[in-house]
N, C-alpha and C positions, 0 to 999 in steps of 0.2 A: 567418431563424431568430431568435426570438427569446433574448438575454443572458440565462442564469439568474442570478439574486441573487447575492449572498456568500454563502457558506458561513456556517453559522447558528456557527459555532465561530472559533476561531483558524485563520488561514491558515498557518501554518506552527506545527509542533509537532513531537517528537518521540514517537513509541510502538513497543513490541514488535509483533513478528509472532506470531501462535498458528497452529499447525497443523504447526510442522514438523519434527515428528517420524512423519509420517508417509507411506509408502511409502518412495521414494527423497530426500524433500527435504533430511534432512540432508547429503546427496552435495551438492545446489546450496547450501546454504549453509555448507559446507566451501570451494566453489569462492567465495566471493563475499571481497571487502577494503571496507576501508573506503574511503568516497566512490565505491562500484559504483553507478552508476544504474539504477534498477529500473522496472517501473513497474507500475502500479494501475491493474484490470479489475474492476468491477461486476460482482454476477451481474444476467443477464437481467433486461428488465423484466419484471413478474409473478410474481417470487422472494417467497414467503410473508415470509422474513426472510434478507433480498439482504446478503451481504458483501462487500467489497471483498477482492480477490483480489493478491496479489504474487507477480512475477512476474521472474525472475533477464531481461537479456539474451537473447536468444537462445527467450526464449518457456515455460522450465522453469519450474513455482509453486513457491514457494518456503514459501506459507501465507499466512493474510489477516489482517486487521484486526481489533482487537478489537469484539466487538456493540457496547459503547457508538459509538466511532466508525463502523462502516458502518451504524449506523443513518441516521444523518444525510446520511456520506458519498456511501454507493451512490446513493439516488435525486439527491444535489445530483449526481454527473457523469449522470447518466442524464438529466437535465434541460439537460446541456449544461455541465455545470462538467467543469476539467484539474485536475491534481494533477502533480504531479514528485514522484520520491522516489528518495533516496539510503543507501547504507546510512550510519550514525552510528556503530555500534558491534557489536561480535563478541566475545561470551563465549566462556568453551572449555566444551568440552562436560560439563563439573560441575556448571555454573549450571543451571539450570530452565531447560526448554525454552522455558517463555513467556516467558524474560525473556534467553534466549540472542541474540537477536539485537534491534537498534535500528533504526529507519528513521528518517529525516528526510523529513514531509510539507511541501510548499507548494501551496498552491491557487490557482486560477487562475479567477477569474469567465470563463465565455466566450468569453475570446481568447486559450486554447490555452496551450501551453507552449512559449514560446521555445529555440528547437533549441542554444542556450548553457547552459539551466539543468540 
């Protein structure tokens, strides 16, 4: 298998989640704390414009990525790139939804995510 590149961006960054105010998501990110590990799902390959997905524990979405970053994001893991993400931070529910919640990314060229991070 061939090592996909670096990530054309910062390896590790901070961004909101968008989408979660929708169906049940605020119920999982009511349930989540800071320093929850989460993790990050590409849509399909073949996605017109593929977002990265997050994803509580346990397999619940939580909402995705902003377009600027799964642009880039989605096909760098589809191509073989990891990501770790953590939560950073947790509004109360006064804030805007887009900015309700923090995640902390790190990327991982190729060799996976160390089952520490």
């Amino acid at each position: 298998m061939e090592t996909p590149s670096s990530p054309p961006h910062d390896e590790h960054f901070r961004t909101p989640v968008y989408g979660t105010v929708f169906g049940q998501r605020m119920d999982v990110v009511h349930r989540l704390a800071t320093n929850d590990r989460l993790i990050l799902v590409p849509d399909p390959p073949g996605t017109d414009n593929p977002f990265v997905w997050v994803h509580a524990r346990g397999g619940d979405v939580v909402g995705h990525l902003p377009e600027s970053i799964s642009n880039w994001m989605a096909p760098w893991m589809l191509d073989g790139g990891r990501a770790a993400a953590t939560v950073a931070k947790i509004e109360s529910d006064d804030v805007a939804s887009w900015r309700r919640l923090i995640i902390e990314v790190r990327c991982y060229a190729g060799g996976g995510v160390a089952s520490g991070e």
